[in-house]
N, C-alpha and C positions, 0 to 999 in steps of 0.2 A: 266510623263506618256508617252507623247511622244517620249522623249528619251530611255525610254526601247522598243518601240514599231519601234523604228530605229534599235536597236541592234538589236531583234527579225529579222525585215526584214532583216538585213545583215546575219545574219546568217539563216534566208532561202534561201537565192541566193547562198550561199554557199553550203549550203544542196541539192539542182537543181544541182547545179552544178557535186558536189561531184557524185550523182546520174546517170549520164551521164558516167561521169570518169571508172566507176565500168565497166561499158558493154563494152568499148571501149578495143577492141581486143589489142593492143601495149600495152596498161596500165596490162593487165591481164599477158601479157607475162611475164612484168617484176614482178615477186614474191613481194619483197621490198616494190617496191611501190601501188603495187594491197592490201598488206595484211594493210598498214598504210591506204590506200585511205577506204578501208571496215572497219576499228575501227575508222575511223573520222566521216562516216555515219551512223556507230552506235550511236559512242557520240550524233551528231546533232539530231538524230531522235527522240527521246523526248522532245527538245528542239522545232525541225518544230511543234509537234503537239500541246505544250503550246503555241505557236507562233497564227495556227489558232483558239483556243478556245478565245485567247484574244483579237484578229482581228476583230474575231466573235463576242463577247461581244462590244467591242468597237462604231461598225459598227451598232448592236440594240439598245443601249445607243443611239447614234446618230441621229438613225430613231423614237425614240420615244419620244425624245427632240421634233423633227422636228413636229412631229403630235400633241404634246400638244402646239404647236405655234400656228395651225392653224384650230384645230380640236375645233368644235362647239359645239355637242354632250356631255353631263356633262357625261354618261356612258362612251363613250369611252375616253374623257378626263379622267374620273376618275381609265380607267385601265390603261392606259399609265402610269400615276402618280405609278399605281401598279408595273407597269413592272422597271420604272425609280428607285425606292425605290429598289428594287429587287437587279437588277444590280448595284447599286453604293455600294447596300451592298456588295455584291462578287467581286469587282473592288479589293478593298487592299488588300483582302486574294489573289487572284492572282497575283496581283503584288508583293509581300512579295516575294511569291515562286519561279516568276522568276526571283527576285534577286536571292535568295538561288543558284536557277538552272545556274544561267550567272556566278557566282562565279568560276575562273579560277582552276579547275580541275590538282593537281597535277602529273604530266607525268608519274612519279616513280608509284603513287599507287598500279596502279594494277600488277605490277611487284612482284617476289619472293624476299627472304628475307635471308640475311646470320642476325642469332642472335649470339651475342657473350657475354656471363660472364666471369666477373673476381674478385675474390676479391681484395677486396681494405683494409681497418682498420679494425683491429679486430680480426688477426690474425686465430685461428680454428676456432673461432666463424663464421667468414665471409667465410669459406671455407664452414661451413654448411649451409648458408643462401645463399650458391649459389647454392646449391643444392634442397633446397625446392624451392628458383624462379624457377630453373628447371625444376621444377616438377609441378609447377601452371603452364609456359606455357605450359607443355606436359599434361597437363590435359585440357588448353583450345582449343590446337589445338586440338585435340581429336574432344571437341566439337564443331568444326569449322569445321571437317572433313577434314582439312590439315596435310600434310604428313612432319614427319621431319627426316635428314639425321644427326647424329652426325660426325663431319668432324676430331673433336680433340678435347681431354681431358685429365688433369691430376688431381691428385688428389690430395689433401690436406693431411697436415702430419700424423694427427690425423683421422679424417673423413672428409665428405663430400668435394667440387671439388675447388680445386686452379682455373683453369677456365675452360668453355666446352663452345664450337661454335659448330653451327648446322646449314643446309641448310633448309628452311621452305618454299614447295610445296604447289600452292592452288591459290585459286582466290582472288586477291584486298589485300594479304597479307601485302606488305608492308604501303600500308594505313592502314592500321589496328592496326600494331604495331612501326612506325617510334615516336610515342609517348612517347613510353618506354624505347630511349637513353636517359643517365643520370647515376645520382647516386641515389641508392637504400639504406635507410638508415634502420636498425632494434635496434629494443630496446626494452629487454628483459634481463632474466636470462640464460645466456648460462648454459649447460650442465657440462662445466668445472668449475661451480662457487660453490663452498662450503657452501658461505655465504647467497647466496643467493641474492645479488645486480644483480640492472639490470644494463646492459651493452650497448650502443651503438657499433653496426659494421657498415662496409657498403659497399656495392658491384658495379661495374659498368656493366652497360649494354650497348651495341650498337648494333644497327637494321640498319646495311646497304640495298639498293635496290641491286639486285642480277644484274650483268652489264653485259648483255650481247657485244658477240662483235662489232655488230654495234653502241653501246651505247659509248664504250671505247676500243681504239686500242692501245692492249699491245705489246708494241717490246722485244720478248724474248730475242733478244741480250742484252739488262739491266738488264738480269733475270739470279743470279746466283742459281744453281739449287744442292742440296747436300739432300743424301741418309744419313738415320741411323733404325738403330732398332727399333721398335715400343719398346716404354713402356708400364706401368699401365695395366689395363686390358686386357685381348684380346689374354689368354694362352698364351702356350709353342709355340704352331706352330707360332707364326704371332713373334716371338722374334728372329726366327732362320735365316731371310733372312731380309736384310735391305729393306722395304717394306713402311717405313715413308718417308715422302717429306718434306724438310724445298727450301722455296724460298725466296731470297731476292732480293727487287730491288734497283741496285746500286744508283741511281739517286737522290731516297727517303730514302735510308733506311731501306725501311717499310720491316718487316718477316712475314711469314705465316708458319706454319708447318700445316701438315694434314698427320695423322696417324692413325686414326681408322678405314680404309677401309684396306683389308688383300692382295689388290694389288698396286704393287706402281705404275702402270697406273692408275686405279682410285684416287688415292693419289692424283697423279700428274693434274690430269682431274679437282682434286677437288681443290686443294690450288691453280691453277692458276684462279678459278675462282673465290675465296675470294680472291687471291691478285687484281682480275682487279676491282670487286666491294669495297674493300678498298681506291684504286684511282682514283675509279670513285666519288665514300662519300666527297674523299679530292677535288674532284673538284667542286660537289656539294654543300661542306661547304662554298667555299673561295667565290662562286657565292653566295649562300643564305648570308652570311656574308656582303656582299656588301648591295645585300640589305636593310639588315638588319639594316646597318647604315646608311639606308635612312628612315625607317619608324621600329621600335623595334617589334619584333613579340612576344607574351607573351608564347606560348604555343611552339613549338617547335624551339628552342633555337638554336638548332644545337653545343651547347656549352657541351661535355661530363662529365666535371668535375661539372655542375651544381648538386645539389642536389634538384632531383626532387619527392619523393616521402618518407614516412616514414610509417612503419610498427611498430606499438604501442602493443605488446602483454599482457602487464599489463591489457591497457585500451581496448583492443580487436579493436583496428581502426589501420585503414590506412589516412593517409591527402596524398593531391598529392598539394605542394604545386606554383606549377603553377596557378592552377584556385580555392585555399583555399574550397576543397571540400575535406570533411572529410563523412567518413562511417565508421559504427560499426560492420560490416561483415568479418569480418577477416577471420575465420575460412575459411568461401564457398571463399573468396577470395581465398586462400591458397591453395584452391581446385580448381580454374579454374573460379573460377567466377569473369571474370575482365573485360565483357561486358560493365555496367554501367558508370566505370571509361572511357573506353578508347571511348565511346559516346559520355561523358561529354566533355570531351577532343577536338574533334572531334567538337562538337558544338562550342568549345570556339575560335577554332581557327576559324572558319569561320566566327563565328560574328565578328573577328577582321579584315579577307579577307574583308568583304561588308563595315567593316566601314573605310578601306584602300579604298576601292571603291570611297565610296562616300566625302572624304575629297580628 
């Protein structure tokens, strides 16, 4: 108790402080640091006000111990005892919550989000199962009221998409969906099966945080930069002038094309910004990996070739098997209903945050 109640205090003196920082004409001038110093006193500020409710509580716990030491009176001896019962009951449930709340907040979350599909096995099968994931998240972002950019797609031989990346606009996005790198596995009757067997495919996903440039400073001198025609979709006019953008960085390796925007200034606007969130992911991996091999984290793995979810169309479920949570709502899934999962998710990793905590 007392040690949450030190953390509290350090982190209001931090919050005073913060507080100060804000008004101070020098601190305002510089943009940078004015705009970080106002999202840290954001953060804190829910934090200062569970701070004094538990000070509070603490402080009349305290005083009413004191009076039932020395208090004569059976009446008021006997509301003390009332008040003491009271509070001790509302002690854990407050404490529960600012563990929750002291739980180290990841930097990325509330950053944008590059999504990227690809099929993997499965051949047209997984070309079409990358199309409906498509389509559940462009039916949840919808219901999230987040906006999304397709940057580049192609398409698969038969139907549905060989892979499609999108830039995903919006608040706390990449909290929301950094869950959802992996592998996506399906099992069903594809469309092309005569007999009627079901089939295992299976698709990759990755939800990079969107990097901006004070986050990752990209030297375009590493950055070879080559024009081509746009394909796939997108008429006659956008085929006639080399208007797609492929980058690659020598140093990595790593490509990006971007070719669905009909100017190769945005092309180019766009692919250098998934290449720098690409290398920002890779530097993010190699740290959380570190980590990771100090204490195993269950829920986001940072490992893309995991297989972390499976879609069951015989039996109408989905299991995500990270946290062995299976539902039988497939369909509303399909449709954008992936709220409950990616809660559940979300809950799992933090009970493993607090219990990283406390060991």
């Amino acid at each position: 108790m007392s040690d949450l109640l030190s953390k509290l205090e350090a982190i209001h003196i931090r919050f005073v402080e913060v507080g100060k920082m804000i008004t101070d004409p020098e601190i305002i001038s510089n943009m940078d640091r004015f705009v970080k110093l106002n999202k840290e006193y954001r953060d804190l500020e829910s934090l200062d006000e569970v701070y004094k409710s538990f000070k509070n509580l603490l402080d009349n716990l305290k005083s009413a111990k004191e009076l039932l030491e020395v208090e004569t009176d059976p009446e008021m001896r006997e509301m003390a005892k009332m008040e003491i019962d009271e509070m001790e009951q509302k002690r854990p449930e407050m404490e529960e919550e600012i563990k929750m709340m002291l739980i180290p907040k990841d930097p990325e979350d509330d950053k944008n989000a590059i999504l990227e599909l690809r099929a993997g096995t499965g051949g047209d099968e997984a070309c079409i199962f990358v199309e409906d994931i498509f389509r559940m998240y462009a039916m949840f972002f919808k219901e999230m009221g987040w906006q999304y950019d397709i940057l580049n797609s192609s398409e698969g031989t038969v139907k549905g998409l060989k892979e499609i990346s999108m830039e995903v606009t919006g608040a706390g996005i990449y909290g929301m969906l950094k869950f959802e790198s992996g592998v996506h596995r399906v099992q069903r009757v594809p469309e092309t099966e005569s007999q009627g067997r079901v089939h295992t495919s299976a698709i990759t996903v990755a939800v990079l945080p969107e990097a901006e440039e004070v986050d990752f400073e990209l030297d375009m001198n590493d950055v070879r930069k080559d024009t081509f025609r746009a394909s796939g979709a997108g008429g006659q006019h956008i085929n006639k002038t080399e208007s797609a953008i492929r980058l690659t960085h020598i140093p990595t390796g790593v490509v990006v094309e971007c070719q669905d925007g009909r100017s190769q200034h945005k092309n180019l606007e766009k692919a250098i910004s998934v290449l720098r969130s690409r290398l920002y992911q890779a530097e993010l991996d190699r740290i959380h990996n570190e980590r990771a091999a100090q204490r195993k984290t269950l829920v986001s793995t940072g490992d893309r070739s995991a297989k972390i979810r499976t879609y069951n169309y015989p039996q109408g479920r989905i299991t995500d098997h990270r946290i062995n949570k299976t539902m039988y709502n497939l369909s509303s899934f399909m449709n954008g209903d992936i709220q409950e999962m990616i809660d559940s998710l979300k809950m799992a990793e933090n009970a493993e945050k607090l219990k990283g905590q406390e060991v």
